[in-house]
C-alpha positions in Angstrom: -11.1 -3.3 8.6 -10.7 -2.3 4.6 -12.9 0.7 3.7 -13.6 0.9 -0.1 -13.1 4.5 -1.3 -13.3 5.5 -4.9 -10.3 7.8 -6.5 -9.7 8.7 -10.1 -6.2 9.1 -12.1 -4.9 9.0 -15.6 -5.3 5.8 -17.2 -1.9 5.6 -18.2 -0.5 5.6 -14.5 -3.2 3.0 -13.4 -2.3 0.7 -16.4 1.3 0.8 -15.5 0.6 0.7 -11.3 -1.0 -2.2 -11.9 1.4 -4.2 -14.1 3.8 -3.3 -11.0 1.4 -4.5 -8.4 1.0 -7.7 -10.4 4.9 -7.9 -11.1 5.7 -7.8 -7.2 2.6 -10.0 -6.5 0.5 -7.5 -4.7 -2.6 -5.7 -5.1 -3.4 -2.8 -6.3 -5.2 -1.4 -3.5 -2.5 -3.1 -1.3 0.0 -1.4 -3.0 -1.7 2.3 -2.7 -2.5 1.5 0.8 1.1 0.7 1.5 2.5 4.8 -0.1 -0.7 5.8 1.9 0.6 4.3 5.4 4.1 5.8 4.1 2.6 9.0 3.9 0.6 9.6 7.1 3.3 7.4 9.2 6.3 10.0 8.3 7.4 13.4 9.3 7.2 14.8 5.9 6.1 18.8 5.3 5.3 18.2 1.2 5.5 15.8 -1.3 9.2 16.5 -2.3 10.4 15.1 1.0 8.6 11.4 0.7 10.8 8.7 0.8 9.5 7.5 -2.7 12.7 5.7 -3.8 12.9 3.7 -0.1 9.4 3.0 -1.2 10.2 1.8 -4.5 13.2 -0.3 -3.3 11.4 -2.1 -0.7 8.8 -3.4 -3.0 11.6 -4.4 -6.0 13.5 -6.1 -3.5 11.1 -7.9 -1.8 11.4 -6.5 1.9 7.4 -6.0 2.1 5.1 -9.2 2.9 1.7 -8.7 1.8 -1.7 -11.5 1.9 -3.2 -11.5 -1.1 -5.9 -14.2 0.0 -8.6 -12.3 1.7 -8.4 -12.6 5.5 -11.8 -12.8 8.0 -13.1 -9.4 9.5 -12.6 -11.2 13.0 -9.0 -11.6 11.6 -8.8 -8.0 9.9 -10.2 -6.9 13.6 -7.8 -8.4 15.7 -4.8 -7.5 13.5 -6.2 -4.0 13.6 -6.2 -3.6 17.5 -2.8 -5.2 17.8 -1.1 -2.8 15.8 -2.7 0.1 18.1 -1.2 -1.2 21.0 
């Protein structure tokens, strides 16, 4: 289930995020979601050790699959539980 959450950054880095996003056919919030799940999914003690350039690779090369069409809750539920298990 997507939570909406409101953050704040420099306009600069938002402009260019999203020209990225939209260059590698993604959302925005998709995209931040993605270096979130990076984040709390790795062993990392500070923000030195994150894996941004795997990050950035994946995404330039295409190895990430992402739905941009909105999916059903009782979809976004069922994908939800199955990743748990």
């Amino acid at each position: 289930m997507d939570t909406k959450i409101t953050l704040s950054f420099d306009d600069e880095i938002i402009s260019k995020a999203k020209q990225f996003a939209e260059a590698n056919n993604v959302s925005l919030s998709r995209l931040t979601e993605f270096l979130y799940r990076k984040i709390t999914h790795g062993q990392y003690k500070n923000l030195e050790a994150l894996p941004i350039s795997e990050w950035v690779s994946m995404v330039s090369e295409g190895e990430m699959e992402y739905q941009t069409k909105a999916k059903s809750r009782k979809a976004l539920k069922k994908e939800y539980f199955k990743s748990r298990k």
